[in-house]
C-alpha positions, 0 to 999 in steps of 0.5 A: 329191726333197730329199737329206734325204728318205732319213733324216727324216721327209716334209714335212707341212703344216697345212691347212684344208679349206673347203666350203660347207655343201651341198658338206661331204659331197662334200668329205669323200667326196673326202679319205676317197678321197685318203686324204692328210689327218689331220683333228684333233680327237676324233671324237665318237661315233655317233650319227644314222640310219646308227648308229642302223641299224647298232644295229637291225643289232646291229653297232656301228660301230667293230666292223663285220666289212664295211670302211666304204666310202662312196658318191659321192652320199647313200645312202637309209640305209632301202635299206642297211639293207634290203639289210644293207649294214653297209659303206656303214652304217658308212662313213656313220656315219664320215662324219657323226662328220667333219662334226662336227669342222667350225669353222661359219662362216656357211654355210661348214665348215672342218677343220684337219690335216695333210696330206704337203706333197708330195699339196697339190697333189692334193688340192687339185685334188680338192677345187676339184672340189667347190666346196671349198677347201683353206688352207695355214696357220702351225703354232703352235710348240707343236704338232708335226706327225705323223711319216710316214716315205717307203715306200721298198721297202728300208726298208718291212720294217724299219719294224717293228723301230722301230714296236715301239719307237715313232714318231721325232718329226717333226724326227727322223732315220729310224733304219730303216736304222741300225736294219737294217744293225745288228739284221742284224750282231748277229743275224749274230755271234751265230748263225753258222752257215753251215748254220743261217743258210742254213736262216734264208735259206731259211725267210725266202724260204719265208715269201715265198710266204705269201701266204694262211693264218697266215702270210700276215700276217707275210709282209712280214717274209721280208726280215728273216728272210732277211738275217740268216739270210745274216748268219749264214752270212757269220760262220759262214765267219769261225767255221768253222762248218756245222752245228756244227765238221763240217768242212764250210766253211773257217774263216776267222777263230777257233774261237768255242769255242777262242780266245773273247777276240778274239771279246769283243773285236771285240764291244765294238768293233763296240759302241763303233761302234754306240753312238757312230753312235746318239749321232751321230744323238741329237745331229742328233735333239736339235738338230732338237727344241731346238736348240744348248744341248740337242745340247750338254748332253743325256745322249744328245748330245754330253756323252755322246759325248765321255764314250764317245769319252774313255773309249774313248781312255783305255781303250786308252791304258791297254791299250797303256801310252800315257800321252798317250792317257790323259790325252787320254781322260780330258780328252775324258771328264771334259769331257763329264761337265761338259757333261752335268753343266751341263744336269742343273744347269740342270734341277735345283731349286736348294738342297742337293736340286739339289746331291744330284739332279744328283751321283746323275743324274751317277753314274747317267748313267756307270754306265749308259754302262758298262753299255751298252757292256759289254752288248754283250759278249753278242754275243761270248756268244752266238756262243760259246755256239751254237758250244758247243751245235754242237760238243757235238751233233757230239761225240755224233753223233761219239761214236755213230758205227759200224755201222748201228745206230751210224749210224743214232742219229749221223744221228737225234742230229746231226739233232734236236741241230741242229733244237733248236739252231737253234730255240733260238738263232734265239729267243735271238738274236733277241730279244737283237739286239732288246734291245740296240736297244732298251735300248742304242741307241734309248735315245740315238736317241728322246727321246720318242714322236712321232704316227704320221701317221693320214689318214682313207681309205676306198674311194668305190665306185660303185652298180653294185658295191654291188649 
């Protein structure tokens, strides 16, 4: 296994597969069970016996509630009907919507796709079976390949945190683990709580076991569930929060509540980290995609960079009155601006418009840094806003404490109060942590959407398990 496996997407190869015309269905049934090809092209519509039965059926091909399979040798199409096999029905009606995407040539077709580079071999092997054939040709510069990321376990339940956003392109690096390593520290700072993060955990090994009902199709997310509830537990520690200000854990950093600006502090710090990590990666992406000059000049490349580190420097040149800092800072910053400005130039229509297009993309391009990097002072409010709500609802169950009665409504009151919390920010922080991958960082990481690998699979089932 190549080292650059981890962090970008598989080798893919562009492929013709080759039969002689007798042979097309076998080597069609032999891709369907490898399940490894993309076949290009747009698939026409059905038509033929096997739609034609289906319509008799009054269930259309692309809605049939069987799964298509497909048997090894031809189906008599009157028999399946009988028998209302919509299954083999509508595998057969996909089939025929592949042969024609075949180029004829003579008595030979032939498919062009894409292919892992790592599965060749195999399916090449399963296709010599057939009498078919399989030819690796050269990918013409203007056509990218499908992006197919490896299955790795650790990786798998994060794929969804990026598959919302969209598909990385083919050269790009995998931000799935980025993506998991930041989501889970965000989500951490804003919700500690060791009693409420112990709970997410719980919950996360609880929607492990669903492996039937509701939730049974979000179970493979337990393993984010459960890491950010363990995030959250680690930074209640920090806070000194269980269930609130109850005493229950030591607090081993600050009171979100009491000593809230080392808290916006480290929160801007740990977003100038992500921001400048997500520039990093935007800078290999950039590279990969157009090479030297775009990684150069790009908004999201090393411009940028230089713009965020230089201003990082001369912020905190001018915090600790350090003169030569600042003038380094500002020299790193203003340098970067030049080379964001240069690529805006070389993008812009000549004349006073240019002139005008590119001062606005200029300003628009630092404001937006700002922004970003700023935004990131949320993580600091939220953490401090679930600290308030927990100290608010131990105040009043402190308040009502005394007697039986007393005590009875400081159990009901810390009980609900928590349950309200918990349910609210767990919401909140969620979809905070996903905005600011989204908005702050995925924004440097994609510079448009790549084509998610679709290979065309389906089950080849024997006779005996048809009937």
């Amino acid at each position: 296994m190549h080292s650059a496996e981890p962090v970008r997407a598989g080798k893919m190869s562009r492929v013709a597969v080759v039969s002689p015309r007798a042979r097309a269905r076998d080597a069609l049934v032999e891709v369907a069970k490898a399940g490894c090809l993309e076949l290009a092209g747009n698939l026409p519509p059905p038509e033929g016996e096997e739609a034609e039965a289906l319509r008799r059926l009054k269930i259309l091909v692309t809605e049939s509630q069987e799964p298509p399979s497909l048997l090894r040798f031809p189906p008599e199409v009157a028999s399946l009907e009988r028998r209302g096999q919509v299954g083999l029905l509508a595998g057969e009606a996909e089939l025929k919507r592949r042969v024609q995407l075949a180029v004829e040539h003579g008595s030979f077709l032939a498919w062009v796709g894409w292919v892992p580079s790592a599965r060749l071999e195999e399916l090449s092997e399963r296709l010599a079976e057939t009498g078919s054939g399989l030819v690796e040709l050269a990918r013409p510069a203007w056509v990218e390949p499908p992006t197919v990321f490896r299955p790795a376990a650790v990786e798998r339940p994060f794929r969804p945190l990026v598959r919302t956003y969209g598909t990385p392109r083919y050269w790009d690096v995998d931000p799935t683990r980025f993506t998991a390593a930041s989501f889970i520290v965000m989500f951490g700072m804003m919700f500690g709580d060791v009693g409420h993060g112990l709970v997410l955990a719980l919950l996360g090994l609880w929607l492990r076991g669903r492996r039937e009902g509701r939730f049974a199709e979000v179970r493979d997310l337990w393993v984010i569930v459960f890491a950010c509830g363990l995030a959250g537990a680690c930074f209640g520690l920090l806070y000194g929060e269980a269930f609130g200000p109850t005493g229950l854990v030591p607090r081993l950093w600050l009171d979100p509540v009491e000593d809230p600006i080392p808290l916006f502090l480290v929160a801007l710090a740990l977003g100038g980290l992500l921001l400048t990590m997500s520039y990093l990666i935007g800078i290999v992406n950039r590279w990969r995609e157009s090479g030297l000059a775009r990684a150069l000049l790009d908004q999201s490349g090393v411009g940028g960079l230089m713009m965020l580190v230089g201003g990082g420097i001369f912020v905190g040149g001018f915090y600790w009155q350090v003169r030569p800092l600042e003038i380094l800072g500002g020299f790193i910053c203003v340098a970067g601006i030049v080379l964001i400005g240069t690529g805006l130039v070389l993008l812009a229509p000549g004349g006073a418009a240019g002139v005008i297009q590119v001062g606005i993309e200029l300003v628009d391009a630092v404001t937006r840094l700002a922004s970003n990097f700023i935004s990131f002072a949320r993580l600091a409010a939220f953490g401090l806003m679930h600290a308030a709500l927990g100290a608010v609802v131990f105040a009043a169950a402190s308040a009502l404490w005394g007697g039986v009665i007393g005590g009875v409504a400081a159990v009901i009151v810390f009980t609900l109060g928590n349950v309200v919390a918990f349910a609210l920010e767990a919401l909140v922080t969620g979809v905070q942590a996903l905005r600011l991958e989204y908005y702050e960082l995925f924004s440097r990481i994609f510079s448009g959407e790549g084509h998610a690998f679709a290979p065309w699979s389906m089950p080849v089932v024997s006779i005996e398990e048809e009937s």
